[in-house]
N, C-alpha and C positions, 0 to 999 in steps of 0.2 A: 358357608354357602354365600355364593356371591350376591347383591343384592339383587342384580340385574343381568335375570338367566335370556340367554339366545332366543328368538323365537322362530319358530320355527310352521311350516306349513303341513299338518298332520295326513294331508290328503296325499297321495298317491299320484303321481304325475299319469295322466288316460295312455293306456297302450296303442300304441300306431304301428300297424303295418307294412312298409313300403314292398309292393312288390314291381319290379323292377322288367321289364316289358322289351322287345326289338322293334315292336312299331303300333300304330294306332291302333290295327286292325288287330292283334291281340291282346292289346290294354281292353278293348271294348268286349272282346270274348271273353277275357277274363274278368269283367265285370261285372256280364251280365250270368256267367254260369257262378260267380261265387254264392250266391242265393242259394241256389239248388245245390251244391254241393256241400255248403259250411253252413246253410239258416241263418246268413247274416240279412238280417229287415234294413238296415240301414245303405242307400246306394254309395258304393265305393267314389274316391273322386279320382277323376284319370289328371293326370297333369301333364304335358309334353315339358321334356329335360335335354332341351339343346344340347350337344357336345359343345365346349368350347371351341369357340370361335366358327362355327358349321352355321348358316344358314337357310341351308335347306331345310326342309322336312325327314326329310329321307334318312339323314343322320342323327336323327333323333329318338332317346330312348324316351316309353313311355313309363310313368310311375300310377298305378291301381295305389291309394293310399285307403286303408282298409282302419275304421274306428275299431274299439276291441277294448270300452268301459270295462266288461266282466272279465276280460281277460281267458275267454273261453277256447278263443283259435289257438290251434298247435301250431308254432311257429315252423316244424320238422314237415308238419303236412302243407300249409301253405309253401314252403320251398319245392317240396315235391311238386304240388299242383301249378307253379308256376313254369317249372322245366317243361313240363307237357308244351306250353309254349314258348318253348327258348329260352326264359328268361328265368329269375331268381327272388329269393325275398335277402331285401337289405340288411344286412345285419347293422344293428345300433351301435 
């Protein structure tokens, strides 16, 4: 046994959600129905995702980035619930 074992971080990296959006006005629907639909307490954070090189707004996706400590959200139903509005959850 070596004297000098690896150390390592026992914790669990927090689960994150990316759901991935076609414009503001859905990132915001989607974040204010995720409450009532999934019982998440905590408010999602929206982030606008430029296309490279786009300046506009217009060509711009949005991301609902969704906490998820307990690991409780079905990642199968947040995909589903995001198609409702066009868009998808990111896969890692």
């Amino acid at each position: 046994m070596p004297d000098n074992d690896p150390v390592t971080d026992a914790r669990p990296a927090p689960v994150r959600h990316v759901l991935v959006l076609p414009d503001r006005d859905a990132a915001e629907e989607v974040g204010e129905a995720l409450a009532d639909r999934f019982g998440i307490a905590e408010e999602p954070h929206l982030i606008r995702d430029a296309l490279a090189g786009e300046d506009d707004a217009e060509d711009a996706q949005w991301l609902v980035v969704v906490e998820d400590p307990a690991e409780a959200l079905d990642p199968a139903a947040l995909d589903a619930f995001a198609a409702e509005y066009d868009g998808w959850l990111e896969a890692e």
